[in-house]
C-alpha positions as CSV (number, residue, x, y, z in Angstrom):
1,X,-11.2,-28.1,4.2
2,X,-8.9,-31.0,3.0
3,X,-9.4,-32.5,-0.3
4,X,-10.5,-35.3,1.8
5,X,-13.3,-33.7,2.9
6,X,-16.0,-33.3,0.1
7,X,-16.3,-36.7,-1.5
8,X,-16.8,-36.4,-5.4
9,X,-18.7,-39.4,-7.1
10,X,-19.6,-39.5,-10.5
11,X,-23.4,-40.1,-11.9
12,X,-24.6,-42.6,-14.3
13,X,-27.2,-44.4,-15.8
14,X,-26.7,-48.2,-16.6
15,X,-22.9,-47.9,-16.2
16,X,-22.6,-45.0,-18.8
17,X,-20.8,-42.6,-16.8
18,X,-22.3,-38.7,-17.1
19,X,-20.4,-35.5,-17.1
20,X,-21.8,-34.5,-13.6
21,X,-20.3,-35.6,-10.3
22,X,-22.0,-34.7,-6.5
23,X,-20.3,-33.7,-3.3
24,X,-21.2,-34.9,-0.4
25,X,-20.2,-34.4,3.4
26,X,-21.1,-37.2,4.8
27,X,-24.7,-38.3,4.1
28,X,-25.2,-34.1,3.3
29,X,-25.1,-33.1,-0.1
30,X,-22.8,-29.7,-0.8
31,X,-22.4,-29.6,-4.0
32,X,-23.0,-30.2,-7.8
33,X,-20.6,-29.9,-11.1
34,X,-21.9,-30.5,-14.0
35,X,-20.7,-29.8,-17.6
36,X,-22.8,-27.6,-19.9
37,X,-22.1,-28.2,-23.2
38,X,-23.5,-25.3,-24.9
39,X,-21.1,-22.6,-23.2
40,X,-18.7,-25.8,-23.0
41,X,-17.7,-24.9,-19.2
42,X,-18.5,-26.7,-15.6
43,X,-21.0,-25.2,-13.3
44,X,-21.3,-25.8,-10.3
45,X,-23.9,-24.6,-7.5
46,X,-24.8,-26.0,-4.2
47,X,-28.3,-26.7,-2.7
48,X,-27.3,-25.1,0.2
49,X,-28.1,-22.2,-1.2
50,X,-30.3,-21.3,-3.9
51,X,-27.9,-18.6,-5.7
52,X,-24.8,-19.5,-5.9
53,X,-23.3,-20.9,-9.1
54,X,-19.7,-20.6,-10.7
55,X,-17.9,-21.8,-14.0
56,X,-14.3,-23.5,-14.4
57,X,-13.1,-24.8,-17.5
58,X,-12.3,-28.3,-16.1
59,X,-13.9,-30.1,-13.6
60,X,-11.8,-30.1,-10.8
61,X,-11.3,-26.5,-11.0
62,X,-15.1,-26.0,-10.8
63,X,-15.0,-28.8,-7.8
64,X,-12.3,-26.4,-6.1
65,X,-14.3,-23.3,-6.7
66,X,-17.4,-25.1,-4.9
67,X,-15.1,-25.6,-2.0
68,X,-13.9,-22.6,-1.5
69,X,-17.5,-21.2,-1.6
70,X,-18.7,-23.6,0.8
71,X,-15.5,-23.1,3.2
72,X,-16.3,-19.3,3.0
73,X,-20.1,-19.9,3.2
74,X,-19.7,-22.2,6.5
75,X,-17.7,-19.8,8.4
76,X,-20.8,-17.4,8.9
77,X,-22.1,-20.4,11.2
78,X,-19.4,-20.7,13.1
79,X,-20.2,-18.6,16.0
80,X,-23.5,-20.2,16.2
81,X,-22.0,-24.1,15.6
82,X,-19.2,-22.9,18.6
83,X,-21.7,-21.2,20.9
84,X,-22.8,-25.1,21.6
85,X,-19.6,-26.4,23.1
């Protein structure tokens, strides 16, 4: 996956910006970082998949972590997603 691929975009509420952005794919939604202030880290999980969570220390890290997952993750489909061409 490029960098390109996931687009990150920042929540907020009445132009205050949060400390939580989503991924999406296109209209699909991969992904989720968020920071948690009380063990000061960013988690990150997807609702892809109801138990899969990490930490990172800075954002991007835990956006890159959440790649990788979902890179990893996706390649269990492939047969399938190829077995239509």
């Amino acid at each position: 996956m490029s960098n390109d691929t996931i687009i990150w975009t920042q929540g907020g509420i009445s132009e205050v910006p949060l400390q939580r952005f989503t991924g999406r794919v296109g209209a699909i939604e991969v992904a989720t970082v968020e920071y948690d202030g009380s063990n000061r880290l960013w988690t990150w999980w997807s609702p892809l998949s109801e138990d899969i969570w990490g930490h990172a220390k800075e954002a991007d890290g835990a956006k890159q972590a959440a790649e990788i997952w979902l890179r990893d993750w996706l390649e269990n489909f492939r047969p399938f997603l190829e077995a239509g061409r």
